[in-house]
N, C-alpha and C positions, 0 to 999 in steps of 0.2 A: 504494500500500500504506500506508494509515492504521496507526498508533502502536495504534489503537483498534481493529483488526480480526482477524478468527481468522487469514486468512492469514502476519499479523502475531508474532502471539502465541504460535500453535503451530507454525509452519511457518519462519519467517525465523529468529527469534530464539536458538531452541532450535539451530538447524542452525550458527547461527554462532558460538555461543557454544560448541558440542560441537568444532566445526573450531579452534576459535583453542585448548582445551585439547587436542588431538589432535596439534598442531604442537609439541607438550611443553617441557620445559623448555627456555634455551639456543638458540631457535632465534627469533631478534628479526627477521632480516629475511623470513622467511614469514610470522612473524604479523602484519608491517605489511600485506606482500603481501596474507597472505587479507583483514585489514578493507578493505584498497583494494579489492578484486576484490568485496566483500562488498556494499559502498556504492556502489561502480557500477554494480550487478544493483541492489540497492534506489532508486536514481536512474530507470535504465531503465524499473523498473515501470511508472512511470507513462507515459512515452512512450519508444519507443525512441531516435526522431528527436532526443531533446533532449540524447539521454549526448553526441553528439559538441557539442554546444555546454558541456557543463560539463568536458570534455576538451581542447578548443581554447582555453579559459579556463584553464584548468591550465598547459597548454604555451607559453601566452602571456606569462603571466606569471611562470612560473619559468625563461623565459630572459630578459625585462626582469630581472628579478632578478638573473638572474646578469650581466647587463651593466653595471646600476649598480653591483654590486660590485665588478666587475673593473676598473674604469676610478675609483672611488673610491681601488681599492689601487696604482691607476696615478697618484693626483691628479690625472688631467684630471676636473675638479668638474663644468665644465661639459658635457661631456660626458654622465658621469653626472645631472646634472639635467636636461640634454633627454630621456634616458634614460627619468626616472622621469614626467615631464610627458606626454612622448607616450604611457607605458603607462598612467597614469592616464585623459588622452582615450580611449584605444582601450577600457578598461573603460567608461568611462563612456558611451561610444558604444555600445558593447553593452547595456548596460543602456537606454541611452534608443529603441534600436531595436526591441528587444523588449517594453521596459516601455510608450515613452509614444509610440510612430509613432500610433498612436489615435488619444491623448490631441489630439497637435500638430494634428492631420488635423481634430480637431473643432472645435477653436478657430479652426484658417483658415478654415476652411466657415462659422461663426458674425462672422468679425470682417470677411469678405471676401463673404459672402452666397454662394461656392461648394456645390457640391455631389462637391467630391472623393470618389470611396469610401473607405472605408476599408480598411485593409491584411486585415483580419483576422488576425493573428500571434496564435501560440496563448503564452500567457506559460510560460516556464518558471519551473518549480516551485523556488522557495528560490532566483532568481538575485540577490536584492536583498541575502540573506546572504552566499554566497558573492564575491562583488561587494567587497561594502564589506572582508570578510574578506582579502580580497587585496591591496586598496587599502591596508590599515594597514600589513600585510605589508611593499609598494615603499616606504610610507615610511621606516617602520623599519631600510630597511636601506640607504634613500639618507642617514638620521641613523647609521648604521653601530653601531644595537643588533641586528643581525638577520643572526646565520650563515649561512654556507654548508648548503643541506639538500641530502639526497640526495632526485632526483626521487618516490621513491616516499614514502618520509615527508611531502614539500611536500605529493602529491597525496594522502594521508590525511587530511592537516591540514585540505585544504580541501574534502574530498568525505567529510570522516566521519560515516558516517548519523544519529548521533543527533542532530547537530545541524543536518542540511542543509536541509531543507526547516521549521525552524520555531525558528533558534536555540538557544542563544545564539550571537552573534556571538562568535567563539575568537580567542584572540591566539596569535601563535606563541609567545611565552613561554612562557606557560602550558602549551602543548600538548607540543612537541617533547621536551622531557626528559619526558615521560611517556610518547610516543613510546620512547624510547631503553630502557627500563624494559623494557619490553614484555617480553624476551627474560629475563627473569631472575628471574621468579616466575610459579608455575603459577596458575589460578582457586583463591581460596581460602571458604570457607564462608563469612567474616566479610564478603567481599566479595558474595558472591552476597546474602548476607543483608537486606544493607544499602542492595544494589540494588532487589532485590526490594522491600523495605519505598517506596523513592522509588517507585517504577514502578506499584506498586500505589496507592499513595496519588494520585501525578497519573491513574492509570484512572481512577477513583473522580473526580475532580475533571470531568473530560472526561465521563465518560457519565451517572454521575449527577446532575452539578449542572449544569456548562454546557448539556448537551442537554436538560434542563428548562428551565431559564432560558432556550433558544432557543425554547421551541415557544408564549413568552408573544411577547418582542422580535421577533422574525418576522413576525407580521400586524400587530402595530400601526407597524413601521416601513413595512410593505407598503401599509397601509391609509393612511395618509400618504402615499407616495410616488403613490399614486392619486387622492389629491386629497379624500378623507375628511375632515370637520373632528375634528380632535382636540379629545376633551373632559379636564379636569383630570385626572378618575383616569386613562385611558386612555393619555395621553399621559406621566404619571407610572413608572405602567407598563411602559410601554416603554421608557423611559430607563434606569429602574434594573433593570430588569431585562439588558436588555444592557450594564449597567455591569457586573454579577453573572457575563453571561454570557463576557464578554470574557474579564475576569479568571482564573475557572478553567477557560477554553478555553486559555487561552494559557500562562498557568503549571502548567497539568495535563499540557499537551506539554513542556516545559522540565521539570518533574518527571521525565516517562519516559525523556526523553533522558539526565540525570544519572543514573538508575537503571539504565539500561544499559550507559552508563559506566562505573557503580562496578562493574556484573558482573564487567568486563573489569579492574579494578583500577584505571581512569583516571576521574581526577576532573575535571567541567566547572564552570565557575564560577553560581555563584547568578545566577539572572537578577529573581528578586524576595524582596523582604521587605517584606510587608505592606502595601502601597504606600497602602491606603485608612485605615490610621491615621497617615499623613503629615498634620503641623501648619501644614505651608504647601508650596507649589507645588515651593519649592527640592528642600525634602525629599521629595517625589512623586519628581523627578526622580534621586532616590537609591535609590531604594528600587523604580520601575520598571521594567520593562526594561534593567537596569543596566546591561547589557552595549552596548546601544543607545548608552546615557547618557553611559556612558566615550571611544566611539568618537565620536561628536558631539563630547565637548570637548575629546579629544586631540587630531583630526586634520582639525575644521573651529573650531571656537571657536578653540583656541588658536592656530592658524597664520592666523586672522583679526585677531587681536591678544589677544582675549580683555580682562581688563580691563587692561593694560598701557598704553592711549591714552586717558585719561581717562572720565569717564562717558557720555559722549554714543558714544563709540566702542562702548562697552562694551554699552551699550544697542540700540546697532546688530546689534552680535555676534552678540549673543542672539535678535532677531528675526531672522538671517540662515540662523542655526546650526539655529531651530525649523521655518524656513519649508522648510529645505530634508529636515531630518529627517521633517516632515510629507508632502511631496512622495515622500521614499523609500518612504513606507508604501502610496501607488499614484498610480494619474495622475486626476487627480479636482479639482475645485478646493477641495471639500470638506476631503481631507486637507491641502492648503496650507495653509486659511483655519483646520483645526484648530491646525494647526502656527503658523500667525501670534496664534493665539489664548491659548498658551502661552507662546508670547514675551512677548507683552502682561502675560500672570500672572506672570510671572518679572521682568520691569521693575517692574512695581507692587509687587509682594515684594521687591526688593530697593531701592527705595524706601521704603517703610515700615521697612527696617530700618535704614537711611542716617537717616531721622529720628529713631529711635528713638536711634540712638549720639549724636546733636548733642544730644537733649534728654538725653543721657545716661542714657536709663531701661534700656539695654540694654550688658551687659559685651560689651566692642567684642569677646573671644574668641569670644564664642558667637553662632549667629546668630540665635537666638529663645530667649529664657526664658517657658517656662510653670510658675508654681510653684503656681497655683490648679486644682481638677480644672474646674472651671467655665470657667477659659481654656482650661484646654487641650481641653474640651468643644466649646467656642466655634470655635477655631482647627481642630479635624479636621471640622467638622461645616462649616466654611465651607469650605474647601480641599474636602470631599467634593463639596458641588455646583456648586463651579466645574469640577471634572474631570470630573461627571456631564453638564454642558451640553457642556463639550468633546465628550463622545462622542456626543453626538447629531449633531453635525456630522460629526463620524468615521466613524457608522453611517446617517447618511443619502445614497441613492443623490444627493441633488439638493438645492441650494437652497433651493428653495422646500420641498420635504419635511420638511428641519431645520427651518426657520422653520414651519411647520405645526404640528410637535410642542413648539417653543420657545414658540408662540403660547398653546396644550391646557396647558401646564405653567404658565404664567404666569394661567390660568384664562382667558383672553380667550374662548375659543368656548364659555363655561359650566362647569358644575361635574356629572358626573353622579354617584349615588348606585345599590349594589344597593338592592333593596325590605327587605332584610333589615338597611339599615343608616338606616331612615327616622329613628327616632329623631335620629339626629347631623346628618339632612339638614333637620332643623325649622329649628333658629338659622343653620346655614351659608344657609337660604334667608331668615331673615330680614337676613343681615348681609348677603347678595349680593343679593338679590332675588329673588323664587318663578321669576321666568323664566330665570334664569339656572342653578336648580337642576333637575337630573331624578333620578326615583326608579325610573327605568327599566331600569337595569342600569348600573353601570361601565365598563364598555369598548363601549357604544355604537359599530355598525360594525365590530366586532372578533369574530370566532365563537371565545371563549376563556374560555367559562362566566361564572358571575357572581361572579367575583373571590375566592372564598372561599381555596381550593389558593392562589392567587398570592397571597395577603396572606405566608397559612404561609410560602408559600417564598420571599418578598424576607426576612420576619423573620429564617429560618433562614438565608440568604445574609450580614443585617447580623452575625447572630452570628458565624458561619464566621468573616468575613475580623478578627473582634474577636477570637478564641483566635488562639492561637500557631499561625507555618504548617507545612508541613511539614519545611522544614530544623529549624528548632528542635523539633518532635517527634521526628523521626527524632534529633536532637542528645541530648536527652533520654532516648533509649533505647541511646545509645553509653557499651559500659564507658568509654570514655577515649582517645584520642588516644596513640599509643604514640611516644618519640623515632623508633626506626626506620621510615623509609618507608613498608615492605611494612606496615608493621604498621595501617595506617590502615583505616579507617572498620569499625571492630570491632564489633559489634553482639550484645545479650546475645540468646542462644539460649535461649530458653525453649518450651517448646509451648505457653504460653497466646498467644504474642506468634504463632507459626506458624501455631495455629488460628484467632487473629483475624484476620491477613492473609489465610489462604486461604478464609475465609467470606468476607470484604468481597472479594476476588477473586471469587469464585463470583456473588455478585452482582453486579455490573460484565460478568460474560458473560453473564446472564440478560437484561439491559438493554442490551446490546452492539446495535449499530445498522447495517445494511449501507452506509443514504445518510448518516450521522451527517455535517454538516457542521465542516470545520477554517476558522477564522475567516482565519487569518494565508498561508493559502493564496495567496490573492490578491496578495500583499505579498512 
């Protein structure tokens, strides 16, 4: 059941949102109950076979939990630390059995010349979230920041639908007191309001942009993966187009999810802010996937040492921290080599700015000053196509397919031109050479018209992620943040603001997709 689908939209949604105000005021431990009961029918949909694996995860883990507690309040330490070790292996053994049995099975057949089968395991859907979700969990509570919960609350925490199958990755902190909440305020207008505004706005993100931007990235990554020689614009193409598409694929799901949230009165944490006007790699890493970002350097960077062992450690960290965060995103050598590849950006970044302090051109507080529009033109324009190559690695099935399209980008297999743009192909064939130039179409091998719509819509993508996104629009349209609680996420009521949402809603179902593909599925 996609975020993007009617079953979704008119059927799930509406039913569980009418059940949880039906449970009325006062009554906190049915309404955990029903989102639990809510989120394990929404788990199901997709397999039945898998609820009991996101169930045995649950119960696994909330009694390691309760062991390392009990034996921290006991001070046998060690105990509690074999405790939290072994339930850590046993996640992660789950997760490598389902995630990467494959993965291992291809590499032995490739490094041993075998011919093992392989297993076939169907992956289950969001275990890479729920997974790590848990894992911060046992730590937190073998560092004894992390209460006693009651099983049904844990099991909300870690199966609650908005976030399960597509993040963000939730902290118990965060969650549990708002958990607790639950019981002592009805659905309020300002809340529905406000949701609806996030919800609709990542729709819109998902069916109108990303699934445009999928139907250019698709064939040119396909046609690659086939052994097609990528030509300049083609290959261009594809990259930033799946850069486009990635983007409000992924943050248009993490839109709906906090928008559903706010229905319910519960608030989930930001998982981007504008990630592609980021100045340098560090900052990408602030402003991506945050929730990702936080958890990498809580609970692998910093318990690696982080930079507390000099810089040669520190530098280690970083490449340990990215290869392995790369690897969580699937079993592929591709996403490692992604993940090793950001490491490298993030040493070199912090390198440049180690120089920058010795020559003292940089105030040791800050970690980049840009006071010229032309640097800091410079600086987002180069961090953008470093993270553009990155994803070509990230969205290609294969080696050699990356390298194919990094070859087309680089202009090595030629430069092609539509006929409609011969004019600009006159000097770029004198400055390359006539043979190296074609005025035959731009995306040569690719059945995705003559490039006209794809210029339009990378332009309108560069603009999109240059305005403000949607938290600060949605911010922008809030009377104000009230002292009291209940009073949050208040939003002005107007019918011009109601009629704009439900025509951009209305279109997002006219465009609504039966097969519309979710990127982070896989993951």
């Amino acid at each position: 059941m996609l975020f993007n689908s009617y079953q979704f939209i008119f059927g799930f949604l509406p039913v569980c949102l009418i059940g949880y105000q039906l449970l009325g005021r006062w009554h906190e431990h049915e309404r955990v109950l029903w989102l639990l009961i809510a989120s394990i029918f929404f788990y199901g949909w997709w397999s039945l076979h898998s609820i009991w694996i996101l169930i045995v995860s649950i119960l696994f883990n909330y009694l390691a939990g309760a062991i390392i507690l009990t034996y921290r309040r006991r001070k046998n330490l060690w105990v509690a630390q074999l405790a939290l070790i072994c339930a850590i292996i046993g996640d992660l053994l789950g997760l490598g059995i389902f995630k990467y049995t494959d993965f291992f099975i291809a590499n032995i057949n490739w490094l041993a010349g075998s011919s093992i089968p392989v297993s076939g395991i169907v992956l289950p859907i969001g275990i890479s979230f729920f997974t790590f979700t848990q894992i911060a969990y046992l730590v937190d509570v073998w560092r004894d920041s992390a209460p006693d919960y009651k099983l049904t609350r844990y099991g909300l925490f870690v199966s609650y639908f908005p976030h399960l199958i597509a993040g963000p990755i939730l902290h118990h902190a965060q969650m549990m007191p708002q958990f607790d909440r639950m019981g002592k305020e009805k659905l309020r207008p300002e809340h529905l309001a406000a949701g609806c505004l996030y919800f609709v706005f990542g729709l819109a993100k998902k069916v109108l942009i990303a699934d445009s931007f999928a139907e250019y990235a698709t064939p040119v990554f396909d046609a690659a993966r086939d052994g097609h020689a990528m030509l300049f614009g083609t290959a261009w193409l594809g990259a930033l187009a799946y850069t486009f598409q990635l983007y409000f694929d992924f943050s248009g799901y993490c839109d709906m999810a906090i928008g559903m949230s706010r229905m319910l009165g519960i608030e989930l944490p930001i998982n981007f802010n504008s990630p592609y006007k980021s100045y340098n790699i560090i900052d990408f890493w602030r402003r991506w996937h945050i929730t990702l970002s936080s958890f990498l350097r809580d609970y692998v960077y910093f318990p690696l040492g982080g930079n507390r062992r000099g810089s040669v450690r520190r530098y280690l960290n970083l490449i340990a921290t990215m290869l392995i965060g790369g690897l969580w995103h699937g079993a592929n050598w591709t996403f490692v080599f992604w993940g090793g590849l950001h490491g490298i950006y993030l040493i070199i970044n912090h390198l440049w700015i180690a120089y920058r302090k010795r020559r003292q051109v940089l105030d040791p507080s800050r970690l980049i000053t840009v006071s010229r529009p032309l640097n800091l033109f410079f600086a987002r324009s180069l961090t953008f196509v470093a993270v553009v190559i990155g994803w070509v690695f990230f969205r290609a099935e294969t080696f050699p397919a990356a390298l194919n399209v990094l070859g087309g980008m680089l202009g090595l297999n030629g430069i092609s031109l539509p006929p409609w743009a011969a004019s600009a192909g006159r000097p770029l064939a004198k400055f390359f050479g006539e043979e190296n130039v074609r005025l035959d179409g731009i995306f040569t091998g690719v059945s995705i018209g003559d490039g006209r719509f794809a210029i339009v819509l990378l332009a309108f993508g560069f603009l999109l992620v240059c305005l403000p996104n949607v938290s600060q629009c949605v911010s922008a349209l809030m009377v104000g943040e009230a002292i009291v609680a209940r009073r949050r996420f208040i939003v002005r009521l107007d019918w011009q603001l109601g009629l704009a949402t439900g025509l951009l809603f209305c279109i997002c179902m006219v465009y609504l997709k039966a097969n519309s593909e979710f990127l982070y599925f896989q993951f």
